[in-house]
LUMKOL-342040 format. One record per residue (C-alpha): x, y, z; residue in three letters. Coordinates in steps of 0.001 Angstrom, whole numbers, plus 500000, padded with zeros to 6 digits. Each point is the difference from the previous one (the first is absolute). Example, Ala and Ser with C-alpha at 12.3 -4.5 7.8 and 13.67 -1.06 7.14 Angstrom:
2
512300495500507800ALA 501370503440499340SER 
END
This chain:
290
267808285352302921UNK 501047501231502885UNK 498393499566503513UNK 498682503015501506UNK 499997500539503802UNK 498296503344500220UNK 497214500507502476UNK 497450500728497778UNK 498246501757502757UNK 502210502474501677UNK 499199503702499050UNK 502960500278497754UNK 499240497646497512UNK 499435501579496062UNK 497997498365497353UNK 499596503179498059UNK 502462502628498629UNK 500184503074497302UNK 503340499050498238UNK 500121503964498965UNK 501105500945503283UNK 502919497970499688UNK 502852501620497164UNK 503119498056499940UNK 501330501702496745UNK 499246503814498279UNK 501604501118497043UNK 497482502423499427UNK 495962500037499913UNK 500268497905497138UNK 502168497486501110UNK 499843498378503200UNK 499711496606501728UNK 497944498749503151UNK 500642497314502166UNK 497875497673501739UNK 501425497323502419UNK 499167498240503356UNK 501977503280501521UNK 496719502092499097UNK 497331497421500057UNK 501109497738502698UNK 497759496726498715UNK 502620499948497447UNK 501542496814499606UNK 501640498518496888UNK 498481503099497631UNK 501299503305499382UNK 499453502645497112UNK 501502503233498657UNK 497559502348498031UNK 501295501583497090UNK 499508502841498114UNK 502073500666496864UNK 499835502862497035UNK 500997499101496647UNK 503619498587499598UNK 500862500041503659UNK 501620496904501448UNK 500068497725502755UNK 503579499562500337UNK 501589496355498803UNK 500380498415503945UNK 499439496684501588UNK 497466499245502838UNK 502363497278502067UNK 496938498613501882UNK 496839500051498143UNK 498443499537496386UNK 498147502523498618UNK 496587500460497882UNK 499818502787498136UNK 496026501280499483UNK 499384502840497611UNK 497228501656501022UNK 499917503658497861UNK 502537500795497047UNK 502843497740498582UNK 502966498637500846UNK 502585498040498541UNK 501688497041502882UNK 503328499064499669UNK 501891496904501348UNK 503221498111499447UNK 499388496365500023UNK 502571498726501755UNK 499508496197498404UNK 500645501705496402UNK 502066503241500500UNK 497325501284497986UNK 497826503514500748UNK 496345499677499667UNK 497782502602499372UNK 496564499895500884UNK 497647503153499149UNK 496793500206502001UNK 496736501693500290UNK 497232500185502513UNK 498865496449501436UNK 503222498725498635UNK 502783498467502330UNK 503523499045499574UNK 501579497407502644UNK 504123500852501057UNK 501070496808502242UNK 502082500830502651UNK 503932501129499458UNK 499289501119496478UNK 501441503088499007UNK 497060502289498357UNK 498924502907499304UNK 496513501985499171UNK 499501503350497304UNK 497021501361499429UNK 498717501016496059UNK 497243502027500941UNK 499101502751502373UNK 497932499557503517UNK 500882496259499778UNK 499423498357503285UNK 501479496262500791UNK 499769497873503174UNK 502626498122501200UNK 499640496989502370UNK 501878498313501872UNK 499935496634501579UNK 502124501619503009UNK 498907501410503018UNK 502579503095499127UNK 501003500400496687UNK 503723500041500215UNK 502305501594496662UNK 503670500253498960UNK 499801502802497555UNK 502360500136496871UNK 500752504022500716UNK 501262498442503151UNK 502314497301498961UNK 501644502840497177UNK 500343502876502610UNK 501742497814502685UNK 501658497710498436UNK 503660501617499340UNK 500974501399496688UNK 503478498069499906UNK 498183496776500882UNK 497586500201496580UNK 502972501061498531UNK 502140496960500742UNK 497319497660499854UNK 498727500832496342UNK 503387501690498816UNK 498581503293499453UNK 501622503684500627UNK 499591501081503496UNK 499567503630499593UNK 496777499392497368UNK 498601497323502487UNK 500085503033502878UNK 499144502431497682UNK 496980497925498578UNK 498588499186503574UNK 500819503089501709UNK 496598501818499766UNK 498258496722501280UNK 500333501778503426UNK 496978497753502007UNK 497344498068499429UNK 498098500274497144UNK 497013497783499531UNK 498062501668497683UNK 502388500850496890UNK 501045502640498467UNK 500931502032502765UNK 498525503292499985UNK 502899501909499338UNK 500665497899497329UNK 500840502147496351UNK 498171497254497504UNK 497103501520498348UNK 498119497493498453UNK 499111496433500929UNK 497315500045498352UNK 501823497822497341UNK 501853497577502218UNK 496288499301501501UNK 498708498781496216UNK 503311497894499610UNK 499066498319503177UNK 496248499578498701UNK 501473498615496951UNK 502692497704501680UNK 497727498692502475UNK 497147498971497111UNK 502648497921498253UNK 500485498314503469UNK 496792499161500089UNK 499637498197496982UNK 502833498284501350UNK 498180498723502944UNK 498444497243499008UNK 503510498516498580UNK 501443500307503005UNK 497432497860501876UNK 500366497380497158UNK 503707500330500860UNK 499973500092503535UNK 500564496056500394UNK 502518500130497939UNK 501663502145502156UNK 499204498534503679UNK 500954496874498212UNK 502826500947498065UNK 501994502934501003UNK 499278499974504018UNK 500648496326500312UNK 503383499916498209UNK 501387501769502930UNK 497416497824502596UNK 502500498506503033UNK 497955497610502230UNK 500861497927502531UNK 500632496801498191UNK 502513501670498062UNK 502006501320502716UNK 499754496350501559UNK 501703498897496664UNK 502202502372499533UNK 499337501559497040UNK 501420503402500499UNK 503105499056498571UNK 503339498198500592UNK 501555501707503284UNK 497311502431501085UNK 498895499940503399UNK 496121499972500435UNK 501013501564503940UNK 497467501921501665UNK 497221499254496392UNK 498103496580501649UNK 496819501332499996UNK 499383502343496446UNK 497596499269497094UNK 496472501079497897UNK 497388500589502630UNK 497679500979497616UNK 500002501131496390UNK 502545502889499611UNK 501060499669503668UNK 503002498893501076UNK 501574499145504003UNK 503416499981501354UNK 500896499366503054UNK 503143502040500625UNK 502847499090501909UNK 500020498852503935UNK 497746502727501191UNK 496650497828498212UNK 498118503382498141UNK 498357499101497081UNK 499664501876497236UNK 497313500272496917UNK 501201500867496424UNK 497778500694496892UNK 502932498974497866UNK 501687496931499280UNK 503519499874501449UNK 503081500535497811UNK 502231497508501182UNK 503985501571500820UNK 502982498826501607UNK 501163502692503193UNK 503742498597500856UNK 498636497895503272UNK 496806498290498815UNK 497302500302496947UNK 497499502709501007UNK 496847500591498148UNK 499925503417498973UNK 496206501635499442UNK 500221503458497129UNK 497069501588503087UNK 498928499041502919UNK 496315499107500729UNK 500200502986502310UNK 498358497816503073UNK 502081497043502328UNK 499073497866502925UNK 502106499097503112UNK 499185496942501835UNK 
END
């Protein structure tokens, strides 16, 4: 927790605030976010909460929150939450209804639609300011040639498929958009997200499989760099201080300049033409100097 150093006396101090005065987002009266962090309610300190207010088959755009997990509450209406677990490359669907919560750790790409109308979720954060990176973001300014290239795909269709994602979205479809109906893609969500569910407990059975299995084939810890075991002729330069720091979470100390980084993944060991580098599929969107 952090350590607060606010004079708890001086005559600017807030313990109280209406979280209706504060709109970050407005598609329309239907649709719309508030936000509540230590910028309006300055006793803040590792909390923060949006407010949200979605009609049926609306979406919270798929984004990323880079420094905070998120518990999703569903207060009013229905809502299907969706996440891609990183771990399994696998999207989980979760559907929930009032006094029903769905946890999204931190750096995992998800996404919220709501299946019924005047639904009403709270989202908390275990940030002082809920920061995003938001997936209309990433296609509109990323350049057309460079998804092109990347995923050998025609240029002009890439442009022409992300041209009328002009700003921003956050709460999907846009309202010019020409689709009709979603009242059908909400069900298939419903659906989808029940089979996940079933699926639940298997996955906790599984789960130490996993940590045990899959994470710690690609494990590097500090023994085995003193040993060598990278490999005959790689260089372990600049890697003396990299391993599991906890389940799921891996350090690297990177290079002369002593940052250390955190990973969800294991590493997926490749040979640059100087020295073996670790390469990590996303970053843990967080690092450390010293």
């Amino acid at each position: 927790m952090t350590t607060s150093y606010m004079d708890y006396t001086a005559p600017t101090v807030q313990f109280t605030y209406d979280v209706s005065d504060s709109l970050f987002y407005k598609k329309n009266n239907a649709n719309y976010i508030n936000v509540l962090s230590n910028k309006q309610l300055n006793t803040l300190t590792d909390t923060s909460l949006l407010d949200i207010f979605l009609s049926e088959g609306n979406v919270i755009e798929p984004h990323y929150h880079q420094n905070a997990s998120e518990l999703v509450y569903c207060i009013s209406g229905a809502a299907v939450v969706s996440l891609l677990n990183p771990f399994t490359n696998k999207i989980l669907n979760f559907p929930i209804t009032p006094g029903q919560v769905t946890n999204v750790p931190q750096g995992w790409w998800h996404y919220e639609i709501a299946t019924e109308n005047n639904t009403h979720l709270l989202a908390i954060f275990d940030a002082p300011i809920p920061e995003v990176i938001l997936g209309s973001d990433i296609l509109r300014l990323t350049p057309a040639n460079v998804f092109a290239h990347s995923y050998c795909l025609n240029e002009a269709k890439v442009a022409d498929t992300f041209a009328p994602i002009t700003s921003s979205v956050l709460i999907g479809p846009p309202a010019d958009c020409k689709k009709s109906n979603l009242s059908g893609q909400s069900n298939s969500y419903v659906q989808q997200g029940q089979m996940n569910q079933s699926q639940v407990n298997q996955n906790q059975v599984n789960q130490a499989q996993i940590n045990q299995g899959q994470m710690n084939q690609g494990h590097i810890n500090q023994s085995q760099l003193n040993q060598g075991q990278f490999g005959q002729g790689h260089s372990n330069y600049g890697q003396s201080q990299q391993g599991q720091i906890m389940p799921g979470v891996y350090q690297q100390q990177r290079g002369r300049h002593g940052g250390m980084y955190n990973y969800p993944h294991r590493p997926i060991e490749i040979e640059s033409f100087y020295e073996y580098q670790p390469f990590y599929p996303i970053p843990y969107l967080f690092h450390r100097w010293n």
